[in-house]
KEDOSE-775851 format. One record per residue (C-alpha): residue number from 1; residue in three letters; y, z, x. Coordinates in steps of 0.25 Angstrom, whole numbers, plus 2048, in hexadecimal, padded with zeros to 3 digits. Layout:
<rs>
@num = NUM residuo = ala v = Y w = Z u = X
...
</rs>
This chain:
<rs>
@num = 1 residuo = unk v = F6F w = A4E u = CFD
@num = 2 residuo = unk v = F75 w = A40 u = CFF
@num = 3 residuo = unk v = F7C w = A37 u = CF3
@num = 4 residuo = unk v = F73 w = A31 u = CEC
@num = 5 residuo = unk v = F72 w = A22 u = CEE
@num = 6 residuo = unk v = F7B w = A1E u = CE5
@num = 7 residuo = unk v = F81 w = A0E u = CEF
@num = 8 residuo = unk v = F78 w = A06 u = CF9
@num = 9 residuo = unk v = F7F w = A10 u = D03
@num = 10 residuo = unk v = F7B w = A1A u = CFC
@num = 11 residuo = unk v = F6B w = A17 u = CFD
@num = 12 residuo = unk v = F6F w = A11 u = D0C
@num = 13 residuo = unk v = F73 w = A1F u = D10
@num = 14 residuo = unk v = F67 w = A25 u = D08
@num = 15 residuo = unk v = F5F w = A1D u = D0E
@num = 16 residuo = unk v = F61 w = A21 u = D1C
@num = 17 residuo = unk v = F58 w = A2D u = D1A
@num = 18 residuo = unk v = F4F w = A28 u = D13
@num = 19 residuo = unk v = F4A w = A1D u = D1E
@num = 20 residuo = unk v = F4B w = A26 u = D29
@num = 21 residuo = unk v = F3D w = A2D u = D23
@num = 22 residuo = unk v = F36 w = A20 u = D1B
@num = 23 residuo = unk v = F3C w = A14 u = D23
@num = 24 residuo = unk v = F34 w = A08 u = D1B
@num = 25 residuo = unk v = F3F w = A0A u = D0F
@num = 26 residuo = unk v = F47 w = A03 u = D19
@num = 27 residuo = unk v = F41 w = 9F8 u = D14
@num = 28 residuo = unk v = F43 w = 9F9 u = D05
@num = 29 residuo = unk v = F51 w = A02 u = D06
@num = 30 residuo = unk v = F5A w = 9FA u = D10
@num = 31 residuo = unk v = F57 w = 9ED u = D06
@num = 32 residuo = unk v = F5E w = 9F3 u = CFC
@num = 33 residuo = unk v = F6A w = 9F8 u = D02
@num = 34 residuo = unk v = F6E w = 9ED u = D0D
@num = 35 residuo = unk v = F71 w = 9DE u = D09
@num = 36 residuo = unk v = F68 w = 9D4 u = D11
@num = 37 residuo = unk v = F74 w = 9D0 u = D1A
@num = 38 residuo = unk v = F7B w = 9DE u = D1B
@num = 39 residuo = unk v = F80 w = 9E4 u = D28
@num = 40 residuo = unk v = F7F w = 9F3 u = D2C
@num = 41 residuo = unk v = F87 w = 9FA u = D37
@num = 42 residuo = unk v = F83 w = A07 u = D3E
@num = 43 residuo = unk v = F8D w = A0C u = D45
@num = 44 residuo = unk v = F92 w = 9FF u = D4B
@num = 45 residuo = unk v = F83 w = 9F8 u = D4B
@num = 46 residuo = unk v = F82 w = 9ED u = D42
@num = 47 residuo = unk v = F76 w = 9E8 u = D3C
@num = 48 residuo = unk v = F76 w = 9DB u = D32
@num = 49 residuo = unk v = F6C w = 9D5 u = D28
@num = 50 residuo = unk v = F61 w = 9DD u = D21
@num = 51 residuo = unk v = F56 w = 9DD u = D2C
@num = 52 residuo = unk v = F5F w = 9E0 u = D38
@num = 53 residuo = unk v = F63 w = 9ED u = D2E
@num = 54 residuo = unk v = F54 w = 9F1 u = D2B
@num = 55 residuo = unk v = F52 w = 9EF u = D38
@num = 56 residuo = unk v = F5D w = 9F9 u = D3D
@num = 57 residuo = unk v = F59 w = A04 u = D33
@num = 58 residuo = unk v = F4B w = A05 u = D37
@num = 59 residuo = unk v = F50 w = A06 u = D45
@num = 60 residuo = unk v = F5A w = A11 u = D40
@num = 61 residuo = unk v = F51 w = A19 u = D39
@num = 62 residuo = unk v = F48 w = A1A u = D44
@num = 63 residuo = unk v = F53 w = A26 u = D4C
@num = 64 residuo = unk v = F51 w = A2E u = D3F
@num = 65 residuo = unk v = F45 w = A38 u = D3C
@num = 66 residuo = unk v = F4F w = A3D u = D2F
@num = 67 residuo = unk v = F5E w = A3D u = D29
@num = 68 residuo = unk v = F65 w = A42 u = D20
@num = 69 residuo = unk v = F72 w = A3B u = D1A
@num = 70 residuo = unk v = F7D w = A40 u = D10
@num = 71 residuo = unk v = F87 w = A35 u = D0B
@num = 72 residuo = unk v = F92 w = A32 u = D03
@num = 73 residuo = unk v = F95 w = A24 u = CFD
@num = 74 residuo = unk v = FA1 w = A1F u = CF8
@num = 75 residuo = unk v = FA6 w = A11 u = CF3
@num = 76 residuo = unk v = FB2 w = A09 u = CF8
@num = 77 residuo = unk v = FBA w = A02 u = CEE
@num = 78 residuo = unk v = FB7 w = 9F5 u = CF6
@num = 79 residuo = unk v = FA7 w = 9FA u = CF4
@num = 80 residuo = unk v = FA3 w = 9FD u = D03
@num = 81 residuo = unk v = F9B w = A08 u = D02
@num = 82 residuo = unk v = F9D w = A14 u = D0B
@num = 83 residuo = unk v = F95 w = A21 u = D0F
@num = 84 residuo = unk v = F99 w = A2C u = D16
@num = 85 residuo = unk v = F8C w = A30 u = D1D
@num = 86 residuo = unk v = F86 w = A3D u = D25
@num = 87 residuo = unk v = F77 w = A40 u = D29
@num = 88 residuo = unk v = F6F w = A48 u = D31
@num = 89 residuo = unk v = F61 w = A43 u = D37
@num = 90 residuo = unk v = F56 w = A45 u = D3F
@num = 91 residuo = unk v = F52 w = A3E u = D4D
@num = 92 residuo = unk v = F43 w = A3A u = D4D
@num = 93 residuo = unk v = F43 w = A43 u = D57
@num = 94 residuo = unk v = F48 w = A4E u = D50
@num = 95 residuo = unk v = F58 w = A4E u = D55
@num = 96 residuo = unk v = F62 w = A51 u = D49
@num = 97 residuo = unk v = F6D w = A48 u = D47
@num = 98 residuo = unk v = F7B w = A48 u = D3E
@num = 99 residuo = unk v = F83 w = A3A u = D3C
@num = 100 residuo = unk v = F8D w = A36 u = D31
@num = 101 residuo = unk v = F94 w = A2A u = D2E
@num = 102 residuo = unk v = F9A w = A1F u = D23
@num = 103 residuo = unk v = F92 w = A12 u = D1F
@num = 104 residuo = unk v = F9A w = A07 u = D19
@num = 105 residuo = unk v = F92 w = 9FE u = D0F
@num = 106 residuo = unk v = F95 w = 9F1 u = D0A
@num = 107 residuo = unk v = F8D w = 9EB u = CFF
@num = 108 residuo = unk v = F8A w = 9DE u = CF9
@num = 109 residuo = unk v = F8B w = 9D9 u = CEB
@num = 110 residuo = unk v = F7D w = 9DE u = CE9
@num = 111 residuo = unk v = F80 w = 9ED u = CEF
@num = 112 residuo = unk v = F78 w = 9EC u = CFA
@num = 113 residuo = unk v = F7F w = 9EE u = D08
@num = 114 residuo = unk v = F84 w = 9E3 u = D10
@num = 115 residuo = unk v = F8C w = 9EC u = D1A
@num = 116 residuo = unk v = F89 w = 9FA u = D20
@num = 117 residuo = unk v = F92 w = A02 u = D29
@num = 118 residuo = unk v = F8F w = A0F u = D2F
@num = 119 residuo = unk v = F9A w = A17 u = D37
@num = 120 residuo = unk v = F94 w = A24 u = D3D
@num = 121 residuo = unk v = FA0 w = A30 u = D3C
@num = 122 residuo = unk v = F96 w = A38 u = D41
@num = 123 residuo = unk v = F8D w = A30 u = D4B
@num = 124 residuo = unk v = F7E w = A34 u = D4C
@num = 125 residuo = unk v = F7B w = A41 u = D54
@num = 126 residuo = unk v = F6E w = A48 u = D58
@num = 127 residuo = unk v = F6D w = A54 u = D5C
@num = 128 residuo = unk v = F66 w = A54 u = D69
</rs>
């Protein structure tokens, strides 16, 4: 079982297997977490303000028939938020897959994110 959702990071990783299966909480979910103006980086592909992220994660969820994520949160004295992330999905074709990686949140004054950075340690592999 995962940590419960205890940060914004902590619903953003929870979230991640959530959507795969009921993609409209997209809608609803990603308001919460992310400031209007924030910037998230996967893996060296940056994406800024609100619609250009929504519009990455719909496009995202779409490789995923299913994942499964463990984490661990932890809280910087500075208040950067970091997770130490592994999961295991499903292709919708079938294919397993394993990654692993860090995400690296900054928030604003109101918690939400305004910065997200993920660095994979283990990059995405399917099995073929």
């Amino acid at each position: 079982m995962s940590t419960p959702p205890t940060t914004v990071l902590d619903r953003y990783v929870g979230l991640a297997d959530r959507v795969v299966t009921d993609p409209a909480i997209l809608e609803t979910e990603l308001a919460n977490i992310f400031a209007p103006d924030a910037t998230v980086d996967i893996a060296g592909t940056p994406v800024t303000g609100f619609p250009a992220i929504l519009g990455f994660y719909r496009r995202f969820i779409t490789m995923f028939a299913d994942s499964r994520h463990l984490w661990q949160t932890t809280v910087d004295p500075d208040g950067t938020l970091r997770a130490e992330w592994a999961a295991s999905f499903r292709t919708p074709d079938g294919r397993l897959g394993v990654v692993a990686g860090v995400e690296t949140a900054e928030l604003d004054e109101g918690g939400l994110i305004v910065s997200l950075v993920n660095t994979y340690t283990v990059p995405p592999s399917v099995r073929r």
